[in-house]
N, C-alpha and C positions, 0 to 999 in steps of 0.2 A: 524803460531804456529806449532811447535815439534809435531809429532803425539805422543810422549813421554808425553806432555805437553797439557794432554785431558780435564786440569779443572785448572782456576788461582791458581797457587802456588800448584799444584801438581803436581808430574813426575812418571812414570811409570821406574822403572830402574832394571824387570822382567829377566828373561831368560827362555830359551826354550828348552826341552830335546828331540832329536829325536833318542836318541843312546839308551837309559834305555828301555829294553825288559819288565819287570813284574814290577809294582808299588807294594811295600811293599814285594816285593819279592813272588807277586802270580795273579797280575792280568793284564794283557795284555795292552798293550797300541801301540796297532797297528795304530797309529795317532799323538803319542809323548806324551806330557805333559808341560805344562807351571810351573813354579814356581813363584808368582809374588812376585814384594814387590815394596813400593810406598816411595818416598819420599811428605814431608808437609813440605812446605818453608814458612816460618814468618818471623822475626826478628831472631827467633831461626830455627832449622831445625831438624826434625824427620825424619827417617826410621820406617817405617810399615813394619817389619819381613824381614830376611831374605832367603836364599836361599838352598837350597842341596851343600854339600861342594865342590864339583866336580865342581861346575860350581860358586867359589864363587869368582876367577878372574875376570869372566864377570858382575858379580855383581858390584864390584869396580870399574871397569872400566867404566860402566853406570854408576855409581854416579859420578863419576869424567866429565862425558861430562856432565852433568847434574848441575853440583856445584862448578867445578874447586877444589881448593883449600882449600873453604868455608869446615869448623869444622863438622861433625854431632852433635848434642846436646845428639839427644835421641836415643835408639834403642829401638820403642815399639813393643814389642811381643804377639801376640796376641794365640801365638798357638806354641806350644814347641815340635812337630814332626819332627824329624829329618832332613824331607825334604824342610823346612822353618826355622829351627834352628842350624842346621851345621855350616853354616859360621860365629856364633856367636864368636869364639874365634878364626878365624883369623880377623874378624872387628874390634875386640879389639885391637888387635894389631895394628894396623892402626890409630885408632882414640882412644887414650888411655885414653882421658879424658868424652868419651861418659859417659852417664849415662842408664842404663840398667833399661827399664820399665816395671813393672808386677805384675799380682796380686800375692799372698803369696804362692800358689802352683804352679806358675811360678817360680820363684824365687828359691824356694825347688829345681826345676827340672833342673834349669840350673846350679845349682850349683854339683848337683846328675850329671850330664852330662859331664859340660864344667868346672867345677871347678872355677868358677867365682861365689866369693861371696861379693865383692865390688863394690863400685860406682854402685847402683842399687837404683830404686825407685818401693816402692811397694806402688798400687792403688785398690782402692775398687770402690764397687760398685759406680758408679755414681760422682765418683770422675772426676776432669778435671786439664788438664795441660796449659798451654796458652804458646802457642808460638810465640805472638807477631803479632795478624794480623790474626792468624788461633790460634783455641781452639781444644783440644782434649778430650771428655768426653769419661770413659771407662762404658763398660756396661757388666757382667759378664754371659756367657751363657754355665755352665757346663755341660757336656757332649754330646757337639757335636763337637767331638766326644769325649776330653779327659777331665776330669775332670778339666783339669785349664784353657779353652778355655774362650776367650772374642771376644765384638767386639770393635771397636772404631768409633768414632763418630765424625766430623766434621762439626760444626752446620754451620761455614760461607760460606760453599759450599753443602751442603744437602748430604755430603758424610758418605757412611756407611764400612767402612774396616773391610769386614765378617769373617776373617779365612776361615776355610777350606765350610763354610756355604753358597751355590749358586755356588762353585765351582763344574768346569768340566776337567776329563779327554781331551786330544788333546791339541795339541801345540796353539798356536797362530800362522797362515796364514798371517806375513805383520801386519794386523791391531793391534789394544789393546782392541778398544771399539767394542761394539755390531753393530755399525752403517758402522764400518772399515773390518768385517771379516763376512764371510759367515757363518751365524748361525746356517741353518738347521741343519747341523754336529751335532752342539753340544747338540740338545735337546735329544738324543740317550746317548752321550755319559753324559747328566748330570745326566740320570735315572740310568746307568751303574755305573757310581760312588756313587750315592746315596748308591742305592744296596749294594756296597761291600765296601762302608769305613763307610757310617754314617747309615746305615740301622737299628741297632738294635736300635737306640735311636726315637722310633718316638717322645715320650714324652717329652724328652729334648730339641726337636727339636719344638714344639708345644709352648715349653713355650719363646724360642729365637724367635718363631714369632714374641707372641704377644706384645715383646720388640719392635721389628722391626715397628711392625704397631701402634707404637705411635709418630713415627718418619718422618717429610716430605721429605723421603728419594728420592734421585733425582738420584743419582749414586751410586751403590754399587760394591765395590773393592774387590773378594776373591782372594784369596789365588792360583786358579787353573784357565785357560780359562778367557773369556773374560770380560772385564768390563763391567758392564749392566747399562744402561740409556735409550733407547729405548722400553727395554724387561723386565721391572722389574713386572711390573704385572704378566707375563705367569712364571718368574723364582720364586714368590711367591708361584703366586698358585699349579705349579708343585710339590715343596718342601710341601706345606701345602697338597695336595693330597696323595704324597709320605711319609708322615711323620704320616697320618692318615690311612696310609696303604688302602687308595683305590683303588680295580684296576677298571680298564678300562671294557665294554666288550670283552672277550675275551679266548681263551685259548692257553694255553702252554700244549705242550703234551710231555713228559722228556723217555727216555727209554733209555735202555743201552739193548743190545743183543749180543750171546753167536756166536750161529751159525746162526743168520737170520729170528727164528721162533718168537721170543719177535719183532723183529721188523717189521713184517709184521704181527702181531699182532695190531703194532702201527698203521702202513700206512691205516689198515680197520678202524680201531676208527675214525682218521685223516677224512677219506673220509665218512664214516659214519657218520659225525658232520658237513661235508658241506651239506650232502643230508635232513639234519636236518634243515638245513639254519643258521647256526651259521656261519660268516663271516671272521673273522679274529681268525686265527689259525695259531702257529708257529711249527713247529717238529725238534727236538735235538736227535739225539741221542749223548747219554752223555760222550761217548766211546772217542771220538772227538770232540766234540762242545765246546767253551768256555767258562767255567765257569760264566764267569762275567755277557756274552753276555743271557746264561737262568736267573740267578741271576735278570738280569735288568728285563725279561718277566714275572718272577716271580710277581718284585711289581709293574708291568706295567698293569698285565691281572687279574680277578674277579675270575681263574678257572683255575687248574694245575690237569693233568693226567699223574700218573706215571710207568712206566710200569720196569720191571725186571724179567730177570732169577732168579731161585735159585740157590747160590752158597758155594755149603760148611754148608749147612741149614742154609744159610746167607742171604739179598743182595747180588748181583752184586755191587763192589768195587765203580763203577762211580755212583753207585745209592744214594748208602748210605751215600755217600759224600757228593752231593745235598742236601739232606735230613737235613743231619746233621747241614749244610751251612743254609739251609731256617729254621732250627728248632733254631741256634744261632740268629738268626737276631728277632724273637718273633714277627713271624706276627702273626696277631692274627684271620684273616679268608679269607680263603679261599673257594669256590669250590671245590671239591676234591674227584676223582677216580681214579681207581688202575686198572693194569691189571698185572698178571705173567706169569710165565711158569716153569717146573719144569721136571725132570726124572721119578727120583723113591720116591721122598719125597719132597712133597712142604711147602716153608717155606716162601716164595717173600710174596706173597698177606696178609700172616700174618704180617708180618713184618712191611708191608707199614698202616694196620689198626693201629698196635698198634701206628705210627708215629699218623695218625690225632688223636688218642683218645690223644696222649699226648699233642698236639698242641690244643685239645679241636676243629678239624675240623669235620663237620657232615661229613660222606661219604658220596657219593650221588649213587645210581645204586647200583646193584653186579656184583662186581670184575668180570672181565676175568678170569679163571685161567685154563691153555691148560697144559695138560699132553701130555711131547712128541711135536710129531711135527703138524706145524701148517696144518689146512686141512679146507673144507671147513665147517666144523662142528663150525667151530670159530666163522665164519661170524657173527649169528643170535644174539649170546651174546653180540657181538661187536655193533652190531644196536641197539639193546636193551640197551646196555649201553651209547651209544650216545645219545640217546631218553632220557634218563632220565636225560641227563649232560644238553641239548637247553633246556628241561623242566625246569630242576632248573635255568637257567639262564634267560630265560622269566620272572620267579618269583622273583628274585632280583634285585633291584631297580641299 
């Protein structure tokens, strides 16, 4: 069998980005990115979403080793993001008698898009298409992440076509499925992508579970990264932890520093939470570190400490960005201490209270807050402030 050809009557006919620098035009992808989309061969024949327009030659191209000559019937859309719906209207052209499948705000959007408002079928919830051999039931799960998202269902092969839902950042390595590619990669990079594409939705995402788990699902097909059938338990329960905004033990310690004194600020806290016996600990400075990469530690760890100069009776620029990044996504608890530093007028450590009182996070400790430069007058607060962080983290489950 076709490693393409990982389930009867289905083909993988994806492609693979290792040239695209930022996904959505902000988040790194120093590993690529896959774009999938699946063919369902019956009597009839569907396409499961298409591709980013750039790469929608290679798209055709795989369908045609894949079918020769053979008509497509359907193009079903599960998710109308650019990077899976681009090649929509040069497919059309190709195969002009397809019929375009979607629910009613799919439909809306591709027409807003691609200016295609013919030959199209709209489905609802729990509706089904039959392809002669293979059945397609659609199941509607808005907003993960965009309000016209679905998934599709294939009941004669226990297949689940998620959109963008269990997908991961990183190309595909050769294999397709979980059992063909080295996975460890990508559990890093599925919390990564969580983080910065589907993070503010845990609720939406909570309730596309518990569609999911009334389903004897055997293989699930997203959108991004590899096909799951060996790993679908851990890629559930990651999503349902991630989606419940659980974190791990753990801390992330974030700072951004001027001339050295905030960040050696940092490095004592840091060392002062091992001597506390707290184990796992990451340090960013934010100056340089990649977004995406604290984002993920962010809903990865139970405890984030943030530290900043004042500037301009401001934040520090790379501070308040985080900030702003973790306060759109609506986590709703964290851990959370502060440390700043300041000249002649300090403004950081205010700033960062009034961020947990808006986020509704308890503070834990008192603040660091060093006038000037750093000396060894810091040390004791910084112990004392770690002391109170392994404290509260002892105390939560």
């Amino acid at each position: 069998m076709a490693i393409t050809a990982f389930l009867p009557g289905i083909r993988y006919v994806g492609v693979n980005d290792r040239t695209t620098h930022l996904f959505e035009g902000l988040w790194s992808l120093p590993q690529g990115v896959s774009y999938n989309a699946y063919l369902v061969i019956g009597e009839k024949i569907a396409l499961i979403d298409t591709v980013e327009e750039a790469f929608g030659s290679r798209l055709f191209q795989h369908i045609r080793e894949e079918i020769g000559d053979r008509r497509i019937d359907y193009l079903v859309v599960n998710h109308m993001e650019p990077d899976h719906s681009s090649s929509i209207a040069a497919l059309r052209q190709l195969y002009p008698d397809i019929t375009i499948v979607g629910n009613a705000k799919t439909l809306h959007m591709i027409a807003g898009y691609y200016g295609i408002c013919d030959g199209t079928l709209e489905v609802k919830e729990g509706d089904t298409l039959d392809l002669g051999g293979k059945t397609l039931t659609f199941q509607l799960v808005p907003m993960v992440h965009w309000p016209e998202t679905m998934v599709t269902w294939c009941a004669e092969e226990q297949t689940l076509f998620s959109g963008d839902a269990f997908g991961t950042f990183g190309a595909l390595d050769g294999g397709i499925t979980d059992s063909q590619v080295e996975v460890d990669r990508y559990w890093n990079e599925m919390r990564r992508y969580y983080a910065c594409i589907v993070g503010k939705y845990g609720a939406p995402v909570q309730k596309a579970l518990q569609k999911v788990r009334t389903l004897p699902v055997a293989t699930i097909c997203p959108t991004h990264g590899p096909v799951w059938q060996r790993h679908i338990a851990e890629v559930i329960d990651l999503y349902d932890r991630m989606s419940r905004y659980e974190g791990e033990k753990g801390v992330v310690v974030a700072y951004a520093s001027m001339y050295g004194n905030t960040e050696q600020t940092a490095e004592r806290i840091a060392r002062s939470l091992v001597e506390e016996g707290v184990e796992k600990i990451v340090v960013y400075n934010l100056s340089v570190a990649d977004p995406s990469v604290v984002l993920r530690d962010v809903f990865r760890y139970d405890t984030l400490v943030v530290g900043s100069p004042t500037y301009n009776g401001e934040l520090f620029p790379p501070v308040e960005q985080l900030l702003r990044r973790i306060e759109t996504r609506c986590i709703p608890h964290r851990n959370f201490a502060c440390f700043g530093s300041f000249t002649w007028a300090g403004a950081a450590v205010r700033r960062m209270k009034e961020f947990s009182e808006r986020m509704k996070w308890e503070m834990i400790g008192t603040p660091v807050e060093m006038k000037q430069g750093y000396s060894q007058a810091v040390c004791e607060p910084c112990r004392a402030l770690a002391r109170d962080i392994a404290a509260r983290m002892r105390e939560t489950k």
